[in-house]
C-alpha positions as CSV (number, residue, x, y, z in Angstrom):
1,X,6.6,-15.3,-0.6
2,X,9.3,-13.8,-3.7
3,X,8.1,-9.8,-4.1
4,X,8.9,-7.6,-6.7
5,X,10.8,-5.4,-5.3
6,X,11.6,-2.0,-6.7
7,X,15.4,-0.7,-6.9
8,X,15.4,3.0,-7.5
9,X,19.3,3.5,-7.9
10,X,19.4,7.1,-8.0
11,X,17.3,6.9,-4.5
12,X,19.4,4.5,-3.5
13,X,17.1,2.5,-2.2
14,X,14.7,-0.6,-2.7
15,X,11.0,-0.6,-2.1
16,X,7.9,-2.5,-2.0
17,X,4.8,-1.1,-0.9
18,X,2.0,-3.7,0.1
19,X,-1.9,-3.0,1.0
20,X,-0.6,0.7,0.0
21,X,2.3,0.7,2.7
22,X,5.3,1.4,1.2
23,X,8.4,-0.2,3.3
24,X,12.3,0.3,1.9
25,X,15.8,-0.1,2.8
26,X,18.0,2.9,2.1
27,X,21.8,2.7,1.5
28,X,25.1,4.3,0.5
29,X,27.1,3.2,-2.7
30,X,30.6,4.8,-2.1
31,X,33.9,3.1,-3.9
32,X,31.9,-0.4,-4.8
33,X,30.7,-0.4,-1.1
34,X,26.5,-0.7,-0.3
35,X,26.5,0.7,3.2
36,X,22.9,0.0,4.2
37,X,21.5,2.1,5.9
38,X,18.2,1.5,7.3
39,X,15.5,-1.3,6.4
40,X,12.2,0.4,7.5
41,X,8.9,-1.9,7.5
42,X,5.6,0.1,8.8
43,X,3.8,-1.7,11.8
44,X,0.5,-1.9,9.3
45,X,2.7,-4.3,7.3
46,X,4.9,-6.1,9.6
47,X,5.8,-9.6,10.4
48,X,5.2,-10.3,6.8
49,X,8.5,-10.8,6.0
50,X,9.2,-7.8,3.7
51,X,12.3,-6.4,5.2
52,X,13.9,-10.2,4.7
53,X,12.8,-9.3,1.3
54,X,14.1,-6.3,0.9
55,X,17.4,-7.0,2.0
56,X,17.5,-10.1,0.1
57,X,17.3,-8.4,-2.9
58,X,19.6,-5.6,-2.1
59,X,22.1,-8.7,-1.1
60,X,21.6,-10.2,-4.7
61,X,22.2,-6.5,-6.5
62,X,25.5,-6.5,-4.1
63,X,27.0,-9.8,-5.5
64,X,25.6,-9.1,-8.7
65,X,27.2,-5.6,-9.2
66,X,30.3,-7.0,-7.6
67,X,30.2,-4.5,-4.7
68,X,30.8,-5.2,-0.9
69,X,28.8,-5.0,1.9
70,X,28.9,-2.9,5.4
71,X,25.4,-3.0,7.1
72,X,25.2,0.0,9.1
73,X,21.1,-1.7,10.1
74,X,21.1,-4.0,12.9
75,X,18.2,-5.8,10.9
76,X,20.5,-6.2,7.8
77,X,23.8,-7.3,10.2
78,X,21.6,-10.0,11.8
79,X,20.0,-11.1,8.7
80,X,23.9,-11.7,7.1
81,X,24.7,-13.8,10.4
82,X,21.2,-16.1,9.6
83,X,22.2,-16.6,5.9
84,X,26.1,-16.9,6.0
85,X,25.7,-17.4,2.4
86,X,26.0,-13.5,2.0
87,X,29.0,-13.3,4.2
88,X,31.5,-13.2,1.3
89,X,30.3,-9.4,0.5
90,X,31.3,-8.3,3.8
91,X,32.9,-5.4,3.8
């Protein structure tokens, strides 16, 4: 399922809010590097793939804005290792 996720730069973050739950993933932009911070899915969504989502897109706004990549998240880390497509942004 593709989402239309919301990227709130001046938040830094990215959001989606489903059945009225909002879920995001929060990160630092310092020097052309996203730090990501923490992906955060509320158990009355879960296991519906939205954090996937959400760090997808933040992964696509990385390469697109030519910035690299250090993901502070355990979720966001194990996510790069699954899709070594995103590898390259590593910081």
């Amino acid at each position: 399922m593709s989402r239309a996720v919301q990227h709130h730069p001046a938040e830094q973050r990215f959001q989606w809010v489903e059945d009225g739950v909002a879920s995001e993933l929060v990160y630092e932009l310092q020097n052309g590097v996203m730090s990501i911070l923490h992906t955060g899915v509320p158990m009355a969504v879960g296991g519906r793939g939205i954090a996937a989502d959400l760090t997808q897109a933040a992964l696509t706004t990385a390469r697109e804005e030519g910035w690299l990549v250090r993901p502070v998240c355990s979720y966001v880390a194990g996510y790069i290792r699954k899709h070594p497509e995103y590898e390259s942004l590593l910081a």
